[in-house]
C-alpha positions, -999 to +999 in steps of 0.1 A: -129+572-453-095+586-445-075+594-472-048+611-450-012+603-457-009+590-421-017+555-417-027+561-379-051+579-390-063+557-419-064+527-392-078+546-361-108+561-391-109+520-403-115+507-373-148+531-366-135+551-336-164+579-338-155+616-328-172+632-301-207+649-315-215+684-314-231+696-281-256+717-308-262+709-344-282+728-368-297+693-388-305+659-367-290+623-385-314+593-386-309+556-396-317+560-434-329+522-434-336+512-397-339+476-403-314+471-426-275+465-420-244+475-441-207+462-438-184+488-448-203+512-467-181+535-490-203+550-516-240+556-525-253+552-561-285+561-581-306+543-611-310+565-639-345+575-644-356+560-612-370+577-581-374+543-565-343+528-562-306+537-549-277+514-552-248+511-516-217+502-524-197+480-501-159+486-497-153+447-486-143+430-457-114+413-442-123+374-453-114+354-415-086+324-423-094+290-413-079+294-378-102+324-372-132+302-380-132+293-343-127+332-333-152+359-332-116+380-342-122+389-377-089+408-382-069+405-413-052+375-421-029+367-449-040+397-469-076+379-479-110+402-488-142+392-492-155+409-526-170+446-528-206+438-527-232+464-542-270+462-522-298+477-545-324+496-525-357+499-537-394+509-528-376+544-517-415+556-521-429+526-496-430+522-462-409+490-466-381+491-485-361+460-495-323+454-499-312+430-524-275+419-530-270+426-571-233+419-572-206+409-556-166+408-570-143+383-582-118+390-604-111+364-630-071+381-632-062+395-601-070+389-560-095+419-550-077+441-525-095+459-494-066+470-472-066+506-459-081+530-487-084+500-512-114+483-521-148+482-539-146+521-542-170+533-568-200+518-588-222+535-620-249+526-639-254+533-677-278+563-683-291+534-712-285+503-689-320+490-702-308+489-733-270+479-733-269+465-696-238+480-687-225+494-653-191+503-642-166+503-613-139+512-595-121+488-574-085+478-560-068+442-565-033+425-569-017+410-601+013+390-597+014+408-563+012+445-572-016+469-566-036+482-591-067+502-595-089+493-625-122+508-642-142+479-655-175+480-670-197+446-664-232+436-681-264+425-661-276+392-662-309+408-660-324+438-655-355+428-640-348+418-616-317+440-617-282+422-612-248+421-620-231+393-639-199+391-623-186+366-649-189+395-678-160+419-665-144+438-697-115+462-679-108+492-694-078+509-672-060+487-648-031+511-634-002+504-612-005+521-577+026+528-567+011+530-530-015+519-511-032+555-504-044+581-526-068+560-547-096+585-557-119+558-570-150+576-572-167+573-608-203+590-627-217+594-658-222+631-658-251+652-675-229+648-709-233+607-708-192+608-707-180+587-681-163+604-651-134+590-630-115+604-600-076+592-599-054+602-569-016+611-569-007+571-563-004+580-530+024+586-503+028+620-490+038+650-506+033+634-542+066+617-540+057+602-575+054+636-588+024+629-604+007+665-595+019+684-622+024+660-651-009+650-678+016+631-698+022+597-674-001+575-658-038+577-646-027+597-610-041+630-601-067+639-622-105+632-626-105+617-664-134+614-689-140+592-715-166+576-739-173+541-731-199+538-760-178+550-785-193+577-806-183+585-844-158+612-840-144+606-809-105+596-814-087+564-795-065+570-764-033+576-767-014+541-759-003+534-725+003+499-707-030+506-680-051+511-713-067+479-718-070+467-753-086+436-776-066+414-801-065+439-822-049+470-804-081+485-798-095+501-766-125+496-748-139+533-750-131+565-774-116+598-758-142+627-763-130+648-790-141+683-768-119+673-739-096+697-732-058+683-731-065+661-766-048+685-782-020+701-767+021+702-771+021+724-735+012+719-700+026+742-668+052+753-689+064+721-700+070+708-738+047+678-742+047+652-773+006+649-782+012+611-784+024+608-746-004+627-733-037+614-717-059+628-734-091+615-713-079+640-689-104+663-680-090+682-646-059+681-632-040+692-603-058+671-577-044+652-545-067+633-542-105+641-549-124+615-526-162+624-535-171+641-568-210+648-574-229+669-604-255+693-590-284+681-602-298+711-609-273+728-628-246+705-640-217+720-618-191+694-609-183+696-570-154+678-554-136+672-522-097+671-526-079+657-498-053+677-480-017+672-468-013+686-430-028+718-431-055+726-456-085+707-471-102+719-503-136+720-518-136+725-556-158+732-583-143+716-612-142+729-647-127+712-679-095+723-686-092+734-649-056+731-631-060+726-590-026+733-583-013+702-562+017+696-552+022+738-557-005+742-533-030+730-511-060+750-509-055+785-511-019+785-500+017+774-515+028+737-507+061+733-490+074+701-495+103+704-474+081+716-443+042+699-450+035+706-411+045+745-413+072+739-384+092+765-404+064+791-406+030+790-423+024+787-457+014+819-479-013+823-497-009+812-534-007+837-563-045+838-573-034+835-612-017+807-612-041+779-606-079+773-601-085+782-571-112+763-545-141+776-537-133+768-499-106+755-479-107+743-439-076+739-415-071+708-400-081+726-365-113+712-380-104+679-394-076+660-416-097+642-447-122+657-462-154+637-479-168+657-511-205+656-504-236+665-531-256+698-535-293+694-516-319+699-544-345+687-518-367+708-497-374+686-467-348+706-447-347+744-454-318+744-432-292+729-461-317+736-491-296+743-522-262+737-503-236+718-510-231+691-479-197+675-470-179+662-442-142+656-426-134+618-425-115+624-393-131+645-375-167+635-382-182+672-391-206+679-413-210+710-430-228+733-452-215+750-479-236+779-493-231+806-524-235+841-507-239+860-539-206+844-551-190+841-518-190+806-503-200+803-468-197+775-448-208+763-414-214+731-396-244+712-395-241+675-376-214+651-369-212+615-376-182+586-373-162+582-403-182+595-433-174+578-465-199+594-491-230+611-503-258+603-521-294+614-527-330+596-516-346+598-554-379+594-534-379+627-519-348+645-524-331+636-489-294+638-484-281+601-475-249+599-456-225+565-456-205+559-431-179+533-424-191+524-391-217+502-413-247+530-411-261+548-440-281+576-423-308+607-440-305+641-433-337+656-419-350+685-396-338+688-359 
């Protein structure tokens, strides 16, 4: 998914135009599901506990007015989407398995919004969904005309067979986007049982909001964590008008009591009021982190954070950790007043003063990068252990590996716009999503 600044690129990256592939490749891609077909696929999703199953999420699709009824033209007309849709996948272990529609959007208060980087964008399942039925979501739509970008939970009608009632929507954060880009919108429960959720800068370029530095505004620029089943101890948010609250004044989920900003009166040198801060802040600093994934293995939190012009970023996030944007952009200072470099490249950025990625590309290589997942599998000895991502734009895949604590990348394959990453349960296999409507498995060349 492009989640560049420049809306060329966005639309050329929308509209599938693959990249050339790699005259050698170290891995080889295949259909993941041969028979089966997927419209827009933005994001893959597990069942908790299950090695079985695995959830595709479906960004949504320009809905055809009635004049294009009659046309095989199914460009966007008068700003209409049909809902996010979210396929379940199961019998992973067979040699059949079956896709099953278990959801599809409607908001009851708003019109769902899939335009450019907007859209169904991220989908979770309780770790106790048996129990309380509850999954969650990320998504884009309009009220009274503005965008927003809202964190709902929903409840299943059933769980077997598992699906979604779309009729039991409960939102918990519904913020005003400022711009269309810059979304973030990727969500997990993480190895804690807190909630995770990526936010970008509310978009633009060059964090005109100036959103970057602040933890004291709105829900921009961060990946936040909160407790949606409310445990004893665990305070209230801090009011805001995107929290979402009953008759009462109460909100839908607690803020963890151990997360790190709850807290403070400081932040980048800056006098903060504790009442103004968001306290479900958990990292901050980021663009625009499009793919975050927990290893399985040992709990580390890896992202992808979206560049400017020059540099993308891979980080490992930590709580408490500061990533430094707009200062810098991977490893080096951010010039706002010359983003391309025309006036000379950027230096490196003092290595104290933020946390620092664990790797950074040029865009000789690409322009968006997709945060990817850690391969805990052992069909394909080749990425084994590695932490796999990809460039949006330029359709590379690569390899990240921990040298004795020096990260070494290289690239593996290349595909057409790259959305996200998941994991086969089944065996371990590294699924890859791609716009283009393919989600595709990672397996020996």
């Amino acid at each position: 998914m492009s989640i560049r600044s420049t809306s060329a690129l966005a639309l050329t990256a929308f509209l599938g135009i693959a990249s050339a592939f790699a005259d050698e490749t170290i891995v080889a891609l295949e259909p993941a599901f041969p028979e089966m077909k997927f419209s827009l696929p933005v994001a893959i999703s597990p069942l908790p506990g299950s090695k079985d199953v695995v959830f595709i999420i479906e960004k949504g699709d320009p809905a055809p007015s009635a004049a294009d009824t009659k046309s095989t033209d199914k460009k966007k007309k008068g700003g209409d989407f049909l809902g996010g849709k979210v396929q379940m996948i199961s019998g992973l272990s067979t040699s059949s398995p079956i896709k099953r529609e278990v959801f599809q959007l409607s908001p009851k208060d708003g019109k769902f919004d899939a335009q450019g980087e907007s859209g169904f964008l991220g989908f979770a399942v309780h770790p106790k969904y048996a129990e309380n039925k509850q999954v969650f979501v990320y998504y884009s739509l309009r009220i009274e005309g503005k965008l927003h970008q809202r964190i709902s939970r929903f409840l299943l009608s059933s769980v077997q067979p598992f699906t979604v009632d779309p009729r039991s929507e409960q939102a918990l954060i519904s913020q005003l986007d400022p711009a269309g880009n810059h979304n973030g919108g990727d969500l997990h429960f993480g190895p804690d049982g807190y909630l995770y959720i990526s936010c970008g800068d509310g978009g633009g370029g060059g964090d005109p909001f100036d959103s970057g530095g602040f933890i004291n505004k709105d829900f921009h620029a961060a990946v936040f964590r909160i407790d949606v089943d409310k445990k004893a101890g665990n305070p209230a948010p801090n009011p805001h008008p995107s929290v979402i609250t009953d008759s009462a004044g109460v909100a839908f989920y607690s803020v963890p009591a151990d997360n790190p900003f709850v807290a403070v009166t400081s932040h980048r040198g800056r006098s903060l009021e504790p009442g103004s801060v968001r306290t479900e802040t958990w990292a901050t600093g980021l663009r625009n982190a499009w793919r975050f994934s927990f290893d399985p293995k040992t709990g580390a939190c890896f992202a992808g954070d979206v560049g400017q012009n020059l540099y993308e970023e891979i980080d490992i996030l930590v709580s408490g950790g500061d990533y430094g944007w707009h200062d810098v952009e991977g490893f080096h200072d951010f010039n706002q007043k010359d983003p391309l470099g025309k006036k000379g490249m950027p230096g490196k950025a003092n290595a104290s003063g933020y946390q620092r990625p664990i790797h950074e590309y040029g865009h000789q290589l690409g322009g968006s990068v997709t945060g990817g997942v850690v391969c805990r599998g052992e069909r394909v000895p080749a990425i084994a252990g590695a932490y796999v991502f990809a460039d949006f734009a330029s359709g590379r895949i690569f390899s990240l590996h921990d040298r004795g604590g020096k990260w070494e990348s290289r690239e593996v394959a290349r595909d057409s716009a790259v959305s996200g990453f998941g994991h086969d349960p089944s065996n371990g296999d590294v699924l890859v999503a791609s716009l283009a409507g393919q989600v595709k498995r990672i397996v020996k060349k």
